[in-house]
C-alpha positions as CSV (number, residue, x, y, z in Angstrom):
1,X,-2.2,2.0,-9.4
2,X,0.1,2.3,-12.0
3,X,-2.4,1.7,-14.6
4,X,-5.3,4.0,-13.0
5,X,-3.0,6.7,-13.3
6,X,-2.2,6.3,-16.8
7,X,-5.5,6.5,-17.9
8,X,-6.1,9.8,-15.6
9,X,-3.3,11.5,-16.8
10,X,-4.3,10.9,-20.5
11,X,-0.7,11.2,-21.8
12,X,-0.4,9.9,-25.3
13,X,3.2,9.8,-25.8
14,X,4.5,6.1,-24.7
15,X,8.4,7.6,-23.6
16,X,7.0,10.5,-22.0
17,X,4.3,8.3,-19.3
18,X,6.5,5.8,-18.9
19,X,9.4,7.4,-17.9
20,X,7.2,9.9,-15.5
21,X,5.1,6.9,-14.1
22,X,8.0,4.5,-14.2
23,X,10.5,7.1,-12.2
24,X,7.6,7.8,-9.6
25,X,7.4,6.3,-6.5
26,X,4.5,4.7,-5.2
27,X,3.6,7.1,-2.3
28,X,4.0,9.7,-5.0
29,X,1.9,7.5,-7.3
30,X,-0.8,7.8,-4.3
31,X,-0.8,11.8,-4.0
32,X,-0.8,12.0,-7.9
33,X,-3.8,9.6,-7.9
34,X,-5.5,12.2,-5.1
35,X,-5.0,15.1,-6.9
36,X,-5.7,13.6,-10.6
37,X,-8.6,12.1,-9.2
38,X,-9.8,14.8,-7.8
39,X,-9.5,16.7,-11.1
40,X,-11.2,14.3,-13.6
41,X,-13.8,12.6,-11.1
42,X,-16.7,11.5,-13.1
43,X,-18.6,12.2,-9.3
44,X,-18.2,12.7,-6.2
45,X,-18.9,8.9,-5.0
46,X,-16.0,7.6,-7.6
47,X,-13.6,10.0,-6.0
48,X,-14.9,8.9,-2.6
49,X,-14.3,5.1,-2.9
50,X,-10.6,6.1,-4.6
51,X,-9.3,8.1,-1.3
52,X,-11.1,5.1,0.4
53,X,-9.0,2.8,-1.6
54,X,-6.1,4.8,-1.8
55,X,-6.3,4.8,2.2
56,X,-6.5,1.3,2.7
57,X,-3.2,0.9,0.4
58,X,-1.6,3.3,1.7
59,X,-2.3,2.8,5.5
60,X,-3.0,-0.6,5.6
61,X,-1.9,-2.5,3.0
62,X,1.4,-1.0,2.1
63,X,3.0,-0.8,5.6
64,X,2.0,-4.4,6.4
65,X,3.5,-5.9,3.0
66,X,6.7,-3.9,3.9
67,X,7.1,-5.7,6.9
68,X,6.3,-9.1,5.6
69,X,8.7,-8.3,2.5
70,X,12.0,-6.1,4.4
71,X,11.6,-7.9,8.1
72,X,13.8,-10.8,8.9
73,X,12.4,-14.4,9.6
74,X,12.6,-16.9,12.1
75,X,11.3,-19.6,13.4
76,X,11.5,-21.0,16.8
77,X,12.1,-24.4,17.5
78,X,10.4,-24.6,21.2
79,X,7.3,-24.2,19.5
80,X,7.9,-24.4,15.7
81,X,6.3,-20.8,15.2
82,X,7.6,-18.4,12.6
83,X,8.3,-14.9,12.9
84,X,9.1,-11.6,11.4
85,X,11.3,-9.5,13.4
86,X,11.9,-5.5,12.3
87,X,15.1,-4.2,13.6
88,X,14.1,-0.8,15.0
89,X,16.9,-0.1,17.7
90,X,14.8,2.8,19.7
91,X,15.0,3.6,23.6
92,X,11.6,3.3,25.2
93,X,10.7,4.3,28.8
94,X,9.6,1.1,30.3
95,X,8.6,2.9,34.1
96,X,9.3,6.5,35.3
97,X,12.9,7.7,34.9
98,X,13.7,3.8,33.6
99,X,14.6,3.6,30.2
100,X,15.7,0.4,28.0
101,X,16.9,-0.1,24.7
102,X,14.5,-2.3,22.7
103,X,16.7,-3.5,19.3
104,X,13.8,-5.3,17.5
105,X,10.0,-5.8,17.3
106,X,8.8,-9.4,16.8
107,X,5.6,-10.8,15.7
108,X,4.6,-14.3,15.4
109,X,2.9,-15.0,12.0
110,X,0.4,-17.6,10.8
111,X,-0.1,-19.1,7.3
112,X,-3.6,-17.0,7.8
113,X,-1.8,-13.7,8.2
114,X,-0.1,-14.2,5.1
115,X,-3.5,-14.9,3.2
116,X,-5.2,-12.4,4.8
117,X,-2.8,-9.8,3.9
118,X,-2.9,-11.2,0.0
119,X,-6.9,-11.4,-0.2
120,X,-6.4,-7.4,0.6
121,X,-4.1,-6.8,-2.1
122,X,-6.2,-8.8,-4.2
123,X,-9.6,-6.9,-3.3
124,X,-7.6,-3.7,-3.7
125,X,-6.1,-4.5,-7.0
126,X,-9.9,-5.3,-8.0
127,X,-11.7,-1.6,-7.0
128,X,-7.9,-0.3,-8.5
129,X,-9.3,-2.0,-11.9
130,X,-13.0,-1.3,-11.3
131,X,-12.7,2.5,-10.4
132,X,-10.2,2.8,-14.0
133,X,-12.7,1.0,-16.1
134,X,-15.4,3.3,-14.6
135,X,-14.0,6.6,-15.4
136,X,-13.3,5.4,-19.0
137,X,-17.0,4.6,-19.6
138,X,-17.5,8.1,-18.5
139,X,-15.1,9.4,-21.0
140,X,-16.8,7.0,-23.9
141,X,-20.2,8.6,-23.3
């Protein structure tokens, strides 16, 4: 992301983008890459698959490394699962005028999961890397 943005933004001066890209966080990264985007598109399918891939960062990607980074583990040793557990003390209405406290929300996860959720990052990082390198043949030509 970091590196698509620092070719849209076209600042020479080395102190100047780093310490504007470097100071930004990523969700700002995102809107920056949006509006930026938006602005230079070489065409209107390029900006297309960037808010496509910009959404599946954003919404998919970045909330579920989050949890697999920020969540506590566990195993259990009844079954030998593991588990990530986000404390997220919140009071939920379990029936009509019943209420209950829930401190934490659990979910087993698999080897797979973990994969799964790095073949994403992988597959983003590549149309990251693929929309960059098309937009600076567009500014060769």
């Amino acid at each position: 992301m970091t590196l698509l943005l620092n070719t849209l933004t076209g600042i020479a001066d080395p102190t100047t983008k780093n310490t504007l890209l470097g100071l930004m966080e990523f969700r700002e990264k995102v809107r920056a890459l949006l509006a930026i985007g938006f602005k230079h598109k070489p065409s209107d399918d390029w900006y297309d698959r960037l808010q496509q891939t910009l959404r599946e960062i954003d919404e998919g990607i970045r909330p579920e490394r989050n949890r697999m980074i920020h969540d506590f583990w566990t195993d259990l040793p009844q079954d030998g699962s593991v588990r990530r557990m986000q404390i997220t003390p919140k009071i939920v209405n379990v029936q009509s005028r019943q209420k209950q406290l829930i401190l934490s929300i659990t979910k087993a996860v698999t080897p797979k999961d973990i994969s799964d959720l790095s073949k994403r990052i992988e597959r983003a990082s590549e149309a990251v890397i693929k929309l960059d390198r098309e937009y600076e043949l567009t500014k060769q030509k």
